[in-house]
N, C-alpha and C positions, 0 to 999 in steps of 0.2 A: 504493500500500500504506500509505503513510505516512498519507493522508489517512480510508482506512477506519480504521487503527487507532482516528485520533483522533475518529473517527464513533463509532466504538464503547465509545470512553472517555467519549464527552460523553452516550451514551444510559444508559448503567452510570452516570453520576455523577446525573444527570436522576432517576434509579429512586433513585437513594440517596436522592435531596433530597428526595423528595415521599414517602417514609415516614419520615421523620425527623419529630417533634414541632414543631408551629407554634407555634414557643416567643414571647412578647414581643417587638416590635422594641426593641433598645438604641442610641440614637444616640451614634455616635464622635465625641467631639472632643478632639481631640489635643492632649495636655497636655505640652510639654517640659522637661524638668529638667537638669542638671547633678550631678554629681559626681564626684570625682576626676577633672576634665576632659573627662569624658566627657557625651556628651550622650545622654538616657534617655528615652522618652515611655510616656503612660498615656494609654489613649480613654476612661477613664472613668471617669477624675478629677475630674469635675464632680458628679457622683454622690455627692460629699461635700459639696454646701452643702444642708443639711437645709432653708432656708428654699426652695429652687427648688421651686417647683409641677411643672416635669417630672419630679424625682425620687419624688415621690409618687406621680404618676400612673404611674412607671413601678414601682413598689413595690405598687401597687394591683394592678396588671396582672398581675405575677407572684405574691401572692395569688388574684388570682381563676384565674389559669393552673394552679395548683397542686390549687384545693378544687372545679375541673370536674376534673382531670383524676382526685383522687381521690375523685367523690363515690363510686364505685360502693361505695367501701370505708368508708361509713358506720356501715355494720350491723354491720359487724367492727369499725370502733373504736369501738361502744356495748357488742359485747359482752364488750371486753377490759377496758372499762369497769369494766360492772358485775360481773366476773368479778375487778378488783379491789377493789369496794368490799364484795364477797361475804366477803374474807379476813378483813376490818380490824373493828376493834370502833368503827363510828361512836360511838355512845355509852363513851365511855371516861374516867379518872379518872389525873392524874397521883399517882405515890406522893409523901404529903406531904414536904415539909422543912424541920426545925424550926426557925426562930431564934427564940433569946428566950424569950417567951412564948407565940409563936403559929408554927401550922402551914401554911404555905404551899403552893397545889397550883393546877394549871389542869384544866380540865373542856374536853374535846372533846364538840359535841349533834351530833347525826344532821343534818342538813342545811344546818350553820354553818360558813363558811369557817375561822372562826377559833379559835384558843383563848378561855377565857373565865375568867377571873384571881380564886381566891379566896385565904380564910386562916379560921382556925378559934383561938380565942383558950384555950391551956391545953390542951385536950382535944379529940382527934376527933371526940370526940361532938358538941360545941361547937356552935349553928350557925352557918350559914356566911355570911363576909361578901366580898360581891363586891366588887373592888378596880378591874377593869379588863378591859372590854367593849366590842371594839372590833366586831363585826357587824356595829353601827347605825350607827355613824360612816363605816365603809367604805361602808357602801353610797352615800355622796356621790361616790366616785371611782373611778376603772375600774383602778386599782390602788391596794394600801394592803398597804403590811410594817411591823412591828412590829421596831423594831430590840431595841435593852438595855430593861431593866424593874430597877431598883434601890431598894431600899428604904431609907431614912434612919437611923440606926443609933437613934433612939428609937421608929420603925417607925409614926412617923405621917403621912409622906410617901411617895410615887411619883414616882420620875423615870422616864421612856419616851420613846424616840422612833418617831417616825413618819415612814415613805417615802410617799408620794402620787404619783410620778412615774416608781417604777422607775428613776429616777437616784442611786440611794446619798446624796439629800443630806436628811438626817433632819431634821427636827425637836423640840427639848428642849420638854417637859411636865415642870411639873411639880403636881400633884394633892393636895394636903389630906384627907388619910383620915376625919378629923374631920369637913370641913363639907362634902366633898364637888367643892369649886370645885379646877379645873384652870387654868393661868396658863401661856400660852407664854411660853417664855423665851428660846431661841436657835435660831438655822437654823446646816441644813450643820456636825452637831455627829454628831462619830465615837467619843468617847469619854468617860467621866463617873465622877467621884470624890466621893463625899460627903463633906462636915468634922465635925467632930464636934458643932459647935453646930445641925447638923438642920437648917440653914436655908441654910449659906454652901457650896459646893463650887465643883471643877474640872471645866473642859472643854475640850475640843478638839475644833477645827474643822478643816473641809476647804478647800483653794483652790477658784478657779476650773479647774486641773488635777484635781481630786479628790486632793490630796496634802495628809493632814494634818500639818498644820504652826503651829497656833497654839497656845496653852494661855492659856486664860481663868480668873481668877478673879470668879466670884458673890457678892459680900458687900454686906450693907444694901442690896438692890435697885438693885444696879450690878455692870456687868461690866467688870475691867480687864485688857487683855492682860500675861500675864508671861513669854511666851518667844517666840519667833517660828524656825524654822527655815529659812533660803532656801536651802540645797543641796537642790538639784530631786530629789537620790538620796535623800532622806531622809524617814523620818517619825516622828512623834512617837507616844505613847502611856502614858496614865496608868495605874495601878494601886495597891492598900495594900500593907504587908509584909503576911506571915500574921502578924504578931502584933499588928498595926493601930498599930504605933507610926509607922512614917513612911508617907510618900506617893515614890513610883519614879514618875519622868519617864524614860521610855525614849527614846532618838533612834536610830533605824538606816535601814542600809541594808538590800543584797542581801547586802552581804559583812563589813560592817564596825559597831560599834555601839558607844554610849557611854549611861551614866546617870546620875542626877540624883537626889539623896536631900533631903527637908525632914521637919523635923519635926513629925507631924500636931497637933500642941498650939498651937504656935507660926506658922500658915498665913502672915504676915505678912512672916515673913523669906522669904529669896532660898533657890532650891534650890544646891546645892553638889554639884560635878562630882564623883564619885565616882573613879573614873581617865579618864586624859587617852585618848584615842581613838589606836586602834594599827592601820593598815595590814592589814584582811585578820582583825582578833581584833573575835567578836564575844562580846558578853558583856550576862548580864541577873542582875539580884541580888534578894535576899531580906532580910529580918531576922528573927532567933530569939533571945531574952534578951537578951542585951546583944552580940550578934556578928551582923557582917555575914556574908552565903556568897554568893558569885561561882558562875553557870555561866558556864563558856568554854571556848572552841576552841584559844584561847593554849596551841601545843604539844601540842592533844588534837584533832584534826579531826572525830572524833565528839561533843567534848566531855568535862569535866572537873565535879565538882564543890569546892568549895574553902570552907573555913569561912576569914575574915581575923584573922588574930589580931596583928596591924601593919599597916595600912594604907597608913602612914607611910612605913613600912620594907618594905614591900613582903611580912610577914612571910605564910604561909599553911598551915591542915594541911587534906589531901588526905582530903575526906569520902568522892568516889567517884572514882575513878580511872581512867585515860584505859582503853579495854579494848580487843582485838584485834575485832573482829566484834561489837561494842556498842556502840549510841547509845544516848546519856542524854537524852532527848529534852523528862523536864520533872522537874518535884521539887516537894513540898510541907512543909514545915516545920510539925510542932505542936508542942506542948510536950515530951512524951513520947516524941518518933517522928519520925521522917523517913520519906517516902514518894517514889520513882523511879518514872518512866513511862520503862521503857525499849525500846528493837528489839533484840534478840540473835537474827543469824541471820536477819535479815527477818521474825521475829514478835513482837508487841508481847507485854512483859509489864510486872507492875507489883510491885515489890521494897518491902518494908519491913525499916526498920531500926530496932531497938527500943534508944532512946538509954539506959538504964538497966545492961539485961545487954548490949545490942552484938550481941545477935542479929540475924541477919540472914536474912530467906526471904523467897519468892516466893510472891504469892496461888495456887494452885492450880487450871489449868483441866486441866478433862477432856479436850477436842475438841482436836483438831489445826490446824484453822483456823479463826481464828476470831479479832476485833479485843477489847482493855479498856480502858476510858479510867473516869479520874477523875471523881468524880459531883459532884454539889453539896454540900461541907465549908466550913461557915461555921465551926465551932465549932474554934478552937486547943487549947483546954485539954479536951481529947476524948481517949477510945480511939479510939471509932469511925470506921471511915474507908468513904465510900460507894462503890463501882465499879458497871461497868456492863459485860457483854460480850452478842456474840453471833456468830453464825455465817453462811454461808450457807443452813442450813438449819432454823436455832434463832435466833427475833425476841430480842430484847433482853430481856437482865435484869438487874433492881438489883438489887442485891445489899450486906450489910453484912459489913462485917467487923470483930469485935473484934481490934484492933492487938496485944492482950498476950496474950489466951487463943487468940487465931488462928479461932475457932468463926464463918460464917460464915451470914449471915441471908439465906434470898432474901425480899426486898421487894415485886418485882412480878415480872411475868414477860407480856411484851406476851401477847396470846389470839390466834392466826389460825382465827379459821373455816372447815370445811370442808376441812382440811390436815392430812398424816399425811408429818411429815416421814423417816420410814422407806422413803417410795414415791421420793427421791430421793436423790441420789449427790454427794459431795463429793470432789476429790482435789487435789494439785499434782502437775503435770509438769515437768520440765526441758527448753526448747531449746536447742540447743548454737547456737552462733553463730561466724562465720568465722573471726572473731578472738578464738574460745576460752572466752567468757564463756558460760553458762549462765542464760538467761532462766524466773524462777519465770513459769508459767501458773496460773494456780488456777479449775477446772473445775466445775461444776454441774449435772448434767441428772437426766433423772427414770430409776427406775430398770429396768433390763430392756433399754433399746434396744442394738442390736446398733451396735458399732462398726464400719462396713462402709465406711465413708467414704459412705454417704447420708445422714446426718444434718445438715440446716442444723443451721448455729453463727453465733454472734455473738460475737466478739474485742473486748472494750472495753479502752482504754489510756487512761492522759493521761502520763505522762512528763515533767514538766516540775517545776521549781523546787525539785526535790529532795521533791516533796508527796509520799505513800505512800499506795497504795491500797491498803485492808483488808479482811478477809470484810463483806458485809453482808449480815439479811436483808432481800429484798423481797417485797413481795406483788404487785405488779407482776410479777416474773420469774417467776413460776407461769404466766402468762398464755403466755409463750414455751413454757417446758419441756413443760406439758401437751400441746402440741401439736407435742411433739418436738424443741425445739433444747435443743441443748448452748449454755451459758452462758459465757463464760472471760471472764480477768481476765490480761492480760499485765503487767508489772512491769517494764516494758522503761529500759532508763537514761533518765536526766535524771529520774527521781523519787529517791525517798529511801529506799529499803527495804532498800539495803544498805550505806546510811551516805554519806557527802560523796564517795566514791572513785563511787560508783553514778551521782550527781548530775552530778558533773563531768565524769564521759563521756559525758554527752546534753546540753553545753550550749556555748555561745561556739563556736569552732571545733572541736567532737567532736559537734554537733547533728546530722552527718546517723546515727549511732551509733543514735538514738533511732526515726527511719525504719525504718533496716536490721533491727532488735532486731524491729519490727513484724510486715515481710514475713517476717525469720526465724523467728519464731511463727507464722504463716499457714503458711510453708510447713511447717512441723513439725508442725500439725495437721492437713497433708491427705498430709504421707507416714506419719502415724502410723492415717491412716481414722477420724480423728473426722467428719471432713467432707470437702467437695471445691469445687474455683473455684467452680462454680455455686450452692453452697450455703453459701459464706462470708461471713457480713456484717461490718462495722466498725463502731464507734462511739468518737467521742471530742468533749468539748469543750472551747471556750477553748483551751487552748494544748494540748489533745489535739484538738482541732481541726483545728491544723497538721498535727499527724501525720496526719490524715484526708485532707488536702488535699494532703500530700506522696506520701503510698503511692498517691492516687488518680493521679498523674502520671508513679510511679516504675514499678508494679506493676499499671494497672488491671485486668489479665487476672486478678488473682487475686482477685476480688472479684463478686460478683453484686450486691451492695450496699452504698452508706454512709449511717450519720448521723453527720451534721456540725452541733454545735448550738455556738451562737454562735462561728464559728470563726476563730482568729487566722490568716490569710491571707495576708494583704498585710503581711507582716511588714519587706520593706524600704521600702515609702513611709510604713509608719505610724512605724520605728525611726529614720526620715530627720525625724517632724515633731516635736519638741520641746517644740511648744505642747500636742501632746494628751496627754491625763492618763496618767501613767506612762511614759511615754518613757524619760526620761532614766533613772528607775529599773530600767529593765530593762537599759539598758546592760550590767549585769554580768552576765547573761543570755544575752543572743544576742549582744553585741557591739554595737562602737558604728560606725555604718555611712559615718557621715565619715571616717572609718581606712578606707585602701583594704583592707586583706586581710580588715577584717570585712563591709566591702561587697559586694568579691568572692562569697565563703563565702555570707554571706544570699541577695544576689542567683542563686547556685547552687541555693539550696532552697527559696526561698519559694514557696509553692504558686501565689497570684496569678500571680505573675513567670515558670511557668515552664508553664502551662496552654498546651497545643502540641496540633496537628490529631493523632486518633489516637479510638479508640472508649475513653468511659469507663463506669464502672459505672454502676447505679442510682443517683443522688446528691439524697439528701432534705436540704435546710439549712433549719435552724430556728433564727431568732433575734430579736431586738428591739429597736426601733425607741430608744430608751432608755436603753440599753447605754451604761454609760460606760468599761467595761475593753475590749471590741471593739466600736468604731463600726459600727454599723448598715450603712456603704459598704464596710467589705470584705465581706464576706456577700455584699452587693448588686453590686459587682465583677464578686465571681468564679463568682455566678451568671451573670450577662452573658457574660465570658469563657467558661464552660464550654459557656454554651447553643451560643454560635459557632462554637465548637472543636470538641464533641463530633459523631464520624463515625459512630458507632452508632446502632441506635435504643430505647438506654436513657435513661431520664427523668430530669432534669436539674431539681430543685425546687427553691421556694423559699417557706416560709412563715417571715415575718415578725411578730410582736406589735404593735400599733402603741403596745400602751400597757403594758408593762413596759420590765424592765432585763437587765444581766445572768444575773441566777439564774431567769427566766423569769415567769410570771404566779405572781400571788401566791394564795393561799388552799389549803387541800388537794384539794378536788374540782378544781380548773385543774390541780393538779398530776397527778393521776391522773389529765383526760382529755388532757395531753399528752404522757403516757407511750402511750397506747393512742393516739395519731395517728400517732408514729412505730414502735411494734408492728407496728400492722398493713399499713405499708407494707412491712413487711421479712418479714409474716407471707404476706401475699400475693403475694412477689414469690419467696418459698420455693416455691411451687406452681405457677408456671409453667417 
């Protein structure tokens, strides 16, 4: 009896194997490590020497495994394609912005990756003078981003940098408006301040980790280091006051941060620490007249803000005030006005305060959801202050506001073609979760479908770093709703949308909070019949990634499908290596894994580390080769891992870039056809 069973176990596993996908062979070789005494191994560890010709060729393998297995579904991602480029107004015109004399604006043409950079001298009418054209020069390289673009404050100069590599390490230009001639000047440069003599500025560079950490000064065609930062947790970064009297040398961490004040007249002298760096207080400052103002956390954990009226003395009056269920998230100083980018309630608003009468109000939006962020405001001694909102179902608008009469201009207002956003549906829902907390969902689909629980849906999260996700529209997410999904947006902890309290229960030892918040939403959208298992997909990347690669391990019955784009995976051998870029600064993050109980805890959840025989969902990864925040080898791992593991016969992908970075291929048409490569795998796998 014994031996029929096991006849018949071995003819049932036989049948399993040979409908399973004939995925890549992945060779094991076993890698062993130690930690806290214990001994750990990886098969496919090796898979991080980017120079090894196996790893390409096995990286090759699982591209071309990927574009047979989905060429049938070509036709469908050319037409979600051009189903997106139906919406968008190729030919389009940024609203100008004035400094000075002249009027600043970029021009998108119908068939050009890029922007294409003018100005208009006095008057709109003016014509137009082209500044910076990058179409032609990109075509030398199989990627090209355009990082900062800064003008010299007598506006006869361009500084810009350039990516070539999809590795974040830019390159300084800087360009003569005059005669035309461009002159490099610095690599692996992340940040840039002009001085007032139009010729001399600052800059900061990146390490070999991608951790900026230098500050360079440019004067009489030489460059001299003036700060160096060596805590691995730290980085540097410049900026003006708004009143352009000094120059702010920021230095921070994840948790902690200190400043650095000079006076822009005098470049020559040494910068002077502003207060000594406190345990846990982070803090970033301003100047307006003759007073410094401090935002901080010191005693506000959403933040404070503070005019210094003794610095000395520690003296301070309380401009904005620590508030129950309000982050202060940024501020702007003119003359006449102070201006707050605040959350209250998990929606962004934006407060002015009118330094004269002391009036205080809020710009006024109609919509209920919907993100506002601060435009382009060069000018201090201004009323006018520039915003920009919009919605899930409303493209972006500029918009002007006079600061004293409050009377409000719309500027532009993006055009979607072909779209009547009346034919869809916007809301937030609440999930309740085990332990009490309330997860905002915020919902999109077109309107009329029956909530029957038939309807695919797509659940996007990221969760991580206290970051907030807000309404956007897309022209892309037309391409889903048309053909019936529902849209959601989870808000689940380790983001920021309900302030530092929100943050800190998805992060260090409360990370798996940020999993559970996920499946809690899954499951609350298929007991409320928005959708059902079979019809619920995932998406998250980078460090919502994780989340993708954790619920695929925790929960995959609940899922018909995931995207997983460039995803943090391998979270304990990457947080165990030191040498790679941001490591160490994430410590205050996930924890630091040479501490056994943060070792423990990671090793618990990280999704590499805990991929186990079991059937998974559909799983499409998409990432690049490039990447310098998630190494190209975890993707590539825990593709391997899953192919092995997985007992189902769901498809287990893996498209790789060979030649971007993190943020994906560059240009706008790559980016809309890589939004319609992963559509239409999640559009197609709806229908079976």
């Amino acid at each position: 009896m014994r031996l029929l069973k096991l006849t018949i176990y071995a003819l049932l596993l036989s049948s399993l194997l040979n409908a399973l996908p004939n995925y890549p062979k992945a060779t094991k070789k076993r890698f062993i490590f130690k930690n806290n005494g214990k001994e750990f191994y990886d098969d496919y560890h090796w898979m991080k020497n980017k120079e090894n010709p196996e790893v390409l060729k096995f990286i090759n393998a699982e591209n071309n495994f990927t574009a047979k297995t989905l060429e049938s579904l070509t036709s469908l991602q050319d037409s979600i394609y051009q189903e997106s480029l139906s919406h968008i107004q190729e030919n389009d015109l940024s609203y100008p912005v004035k400094r000075g004399d002249y009027y600043y604006y970029f021009e998108s043409v119908k068939g050009l990756q890029y922007y294409i950079y003018y100005r208009k001298f006095k008057s709109l009418d003016a014509k137009p003078e082209e500044l910076f054209n990058p179409n032609e020069e990109s075509k030398k390289y199989k990627f090209y981003e355009v990082g900062f673009y800064k003008i010299s404050p007598d506006q006869n100069k361009l500084a810009f940098t350039v990516d070539t590599k999809g590795n974040e390490r830019y390159t300084l230009y800087i360009k003569d408006l005059n005669t035309g001639k461009i002159e490099e000047k610095a690599k692996a440069v992340d940040d840039f301040v002009w001085l007032n003599d139009n010729k001399s500025f600052y800059y900061v560079t990146v390490n070999d980790q991608f951790r900026s950490d230098k500050l360079y000064l440019y004067k009489d065609g030489n460059s001299k280091q003036i700060f160096s930062e060596n805590n691995d947790k730290f980085v540097i970064w410049i900026f003006k006051t708004s009143d352009k009297k000094y120059i702010i040398l920021g230095d921070s961490g994840k948790l902690t941060s200190k400043c650095y004040y000079l006076n822009i007249n005098h470049p020559e002298e040494e910068f002077t620490l502003f207060q000594k760096q406190k345990d846990k207080v982070d803090y970033v400052i301003d100047h307006h007249e003759n007073n410094f103002f401090i935002k901080t956390n010191e005693n506000a954990p959403d933040y404070k803000l503070l005019k210094v009226v003794d610095l000395k003395n520690h003296k301070y009056e309380t401009i904005f005030p620590s508030q129950k269920n309000v982050i202060l998230n940024d501020f702007s100083l003119f003359k006449d006005f102070f201006v707050f980018s605040i959350r209250e309630n998990g929606m962004q608003k934006i407060r002015i305060m009118n330094l004269k009468t002391k009036e205080k109000y809020f710009i006024p939006i109609k919509e209920k959801l919907y993100s506002i962020s601060q435009g382009s405001n060069y000018d201090y001694d201004t009323q006018n202050f520039r915003f920009s909102y919009e919605t899930y179902l409303n493209p972006e608008k500029i918009c002007l506001i006079n600061m004293k009469t409050k009377k409000i201009k719309l500027l532009k207002k993006d055009k979607v073609n072909n779209y009547n956003p009346k034919n869809y549906v916007e809301k937030c829902i609440y999930a309740p979760t085990k332990d009490g907390v309330k997860i905002p969902i915020k919902l999109v689909y077109k309107k009329g479908i029956k909530l029957d629980g038939k309807n695919p849906l797509l659940l996007y999260a990221y969760g991580s770093y206290g970051d907030c996700e807000d309404p956007y529209f897309s022209s892309s997410r037309l391409a889903l709703m048309d053909r019936g999904f529902i849209w959601a947006d989870a808000s689940i902890r380790g983001g920021g949308e309900m302030g530092k309290y929100w943050h800190d229960q998805g992060k260090m030892l409360n990370r798996k909070n940020t999993f559970n918040d996920f499946i809690n939403c899954a499951e609350f959208l298929i007991h409320e019949k928005y959708t059902n298992a079979n019809l619920l997909f995932a998406e998250g990347g980078s460090a919502g990634g994780m989340v993708m690669g954790a619920i695929a391990n925790m929960r995959p019955d609940l899922f018909k499908g995931i995207l997983a784009e460039v995803p943090f995976v391998d979270v304990l051998n990457t947080m165990l290596d030191e040498s790679l870029p941001l490591t160490a600064g994430e410590y205050d993050e996930w924890g630091n894994p040479k501490i056994k109980k943060y070792f423990d805890y990671i090793k618990s959840y990280s999704p590499y580390d805990n991929v186990k025989k079991q059937k998974y969902p559909n799983i499409l990864i998409t990432t690049s080769f490039n990447d310098t925040r998630v190494g190209y080898w975890e993707p590539l791992k825990w593709t391997a891992k899953l192919q092995e593991n997985n007992l189902g016969k769901s498809k287990i992908l893996l498209q790789m870039d060979m030649n971007a970075g993190h943020a994906g291929a560059s240009g706008r048409y790559s980016f809309y056809k890589d939004i319609a490569f992963e559509y239409a795998f999640i559009i197609h796998l709806s229908k079976k």
